[in-house]
N, C-alpha and C positions, 0 to 999 in steps of 0.2 A: 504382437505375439510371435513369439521365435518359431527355430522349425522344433527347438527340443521343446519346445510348449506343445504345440502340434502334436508331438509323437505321442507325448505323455499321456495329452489329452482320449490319442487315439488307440494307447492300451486300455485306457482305465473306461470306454464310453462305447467300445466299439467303431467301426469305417464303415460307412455306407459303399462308397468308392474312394479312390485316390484324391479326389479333390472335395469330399465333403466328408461332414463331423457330425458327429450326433450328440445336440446338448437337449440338456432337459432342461425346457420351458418353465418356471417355477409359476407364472400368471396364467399361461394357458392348461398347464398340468400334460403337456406330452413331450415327446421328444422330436425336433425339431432339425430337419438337414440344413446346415450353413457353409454356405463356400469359404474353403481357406483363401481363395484369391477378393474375395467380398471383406472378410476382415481386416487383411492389409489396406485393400481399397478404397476403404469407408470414406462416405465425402456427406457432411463438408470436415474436410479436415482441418479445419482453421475453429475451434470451440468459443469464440468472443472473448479469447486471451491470448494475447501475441507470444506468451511465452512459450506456447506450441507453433509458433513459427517457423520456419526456417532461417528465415531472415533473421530473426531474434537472433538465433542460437550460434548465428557467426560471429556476434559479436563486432560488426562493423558498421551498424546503425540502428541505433532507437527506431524503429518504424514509425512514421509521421502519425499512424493510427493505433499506437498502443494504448491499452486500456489496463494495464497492472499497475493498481493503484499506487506501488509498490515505486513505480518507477517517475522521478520528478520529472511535471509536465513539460518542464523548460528544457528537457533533452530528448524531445519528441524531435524526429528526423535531424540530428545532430549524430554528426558522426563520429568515431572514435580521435580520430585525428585532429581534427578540431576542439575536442575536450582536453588533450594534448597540450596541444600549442596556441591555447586561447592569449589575448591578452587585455589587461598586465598579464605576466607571469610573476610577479609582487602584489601583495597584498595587505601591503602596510603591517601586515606580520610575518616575522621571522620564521614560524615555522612552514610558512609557506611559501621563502625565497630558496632561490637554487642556490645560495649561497650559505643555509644554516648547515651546520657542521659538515661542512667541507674538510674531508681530514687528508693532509698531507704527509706523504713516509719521507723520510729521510734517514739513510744509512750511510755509515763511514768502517771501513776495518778500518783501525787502530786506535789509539789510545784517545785520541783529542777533535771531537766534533765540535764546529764552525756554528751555531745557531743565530737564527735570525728570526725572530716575531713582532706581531704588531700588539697596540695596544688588545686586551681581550682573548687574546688567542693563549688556549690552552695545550701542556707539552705533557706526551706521558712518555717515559725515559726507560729503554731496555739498554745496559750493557751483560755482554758476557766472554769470555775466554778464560785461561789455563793461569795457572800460577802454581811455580817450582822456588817452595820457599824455601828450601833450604832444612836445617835443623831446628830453627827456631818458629814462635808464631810471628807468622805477620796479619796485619791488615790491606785490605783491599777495599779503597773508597773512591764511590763514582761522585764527582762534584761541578757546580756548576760558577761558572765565574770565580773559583779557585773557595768556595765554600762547599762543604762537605753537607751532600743528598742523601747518601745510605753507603753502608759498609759491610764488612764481611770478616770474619775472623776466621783466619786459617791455619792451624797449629797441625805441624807435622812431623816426626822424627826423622826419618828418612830423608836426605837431601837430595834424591833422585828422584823421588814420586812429584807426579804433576795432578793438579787439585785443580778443576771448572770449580767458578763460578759464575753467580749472577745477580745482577744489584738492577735496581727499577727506583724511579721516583717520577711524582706528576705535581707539576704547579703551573700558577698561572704569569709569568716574569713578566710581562709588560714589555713594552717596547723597547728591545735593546738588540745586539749581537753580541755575544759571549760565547767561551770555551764549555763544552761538556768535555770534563778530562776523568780520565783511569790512571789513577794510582796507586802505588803501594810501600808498605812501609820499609818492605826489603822483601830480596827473593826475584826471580825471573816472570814475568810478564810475556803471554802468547798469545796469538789467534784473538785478538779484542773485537770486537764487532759492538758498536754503539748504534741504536734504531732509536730513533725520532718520530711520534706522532703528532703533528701537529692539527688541532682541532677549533676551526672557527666557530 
């Protein structure tokens, strides 16, 4: 019970004194003086569920004696740490190695990233920078091992304007090293930045 519970209590019920409250008995039928320091103090304060614990409510050990049914027997006095760092830390399933989707970045400014994957390992592919194409259209294609991922069409009149783009593609190559290259069909190339995810 707070102290604004208190207060509210003691507009709406009347004060006998400073430290007692006048509630109405609804068993006995009268109104009854209870100490505010008796309410905080009430014992036993442990109700035959650990979830009004203290201990509980750290969070740094199942208490050997919990009784919430709620909670698996087998982490009765077992403590955070040890839930942790049990072993194995494998489980003959993947989604419970520290090794399922392990995702690695990989960044390059400029036109032509180095890639390197193993068998299984999937790539999802951001390029982006400027292109001052001149008068005419050009194209702007991101490719992988000199085969064309995604492209861009950029039609301008103005030979001074400069045009972002942004090209993405995700597959799964297999086991190789090859070029991720940015090209274009004509016109100026700037500020290229190729990002690499790689995902186990």
């Amino acid at each position: 019970m707070t102290d604004k519970t208190i207060t509210e209590l003691t507009e709406k019920t009347g004060i006998i004194d400073a430290d007692q409250l006048c509630l109405w008995d609804s068993v006995a039928g009268e109104t009854k003086k209870i100490k505010y320091q008796n309410l905080k103090d009430h014992a036993p304060k442990s109700h035959g569920n650990e979830v009004h614990s203290s201990a509980f409510i750290t969070g740094s050990q199942v208490p050997a004696n919990e009784t919430d049914p709620n909670v698996d027997a087998t982490l009765k006095g077992v403590t955070k740490t040890e839930v942790q760092d049990h072993a194995p830390k494998s489980h003959g399933n993947e989604v419970h190695s520290s090794a399922f989707n392990l995702v690695v970045v990989e960044v390059t400014t400029g036109v032509t990233h180095s890639l390197t994957t193993v068998a299984g390992q999937k790539v999802v592919v951001i390029a982006k920078g400027n292109l001052t194409p001149g008068t005419s259209s050009r194209n702007v294609l991101l490719n992988y091992n000199a085969v064309q991922k995604d492209i861009v069409v950029i039609r301008q009149a103005a030979a001074t304007d400069v045009i972002p783009f942004c090209l993405q593609y995700t597959e799964t190559p297999g086991a190789a090293t090859q070029n991720i290259t940015v090209t274009t069909s004509g016109g100026s190339l700037a500020n290229v930045v190729i990002l690499v995810f790689k995902i186990s």
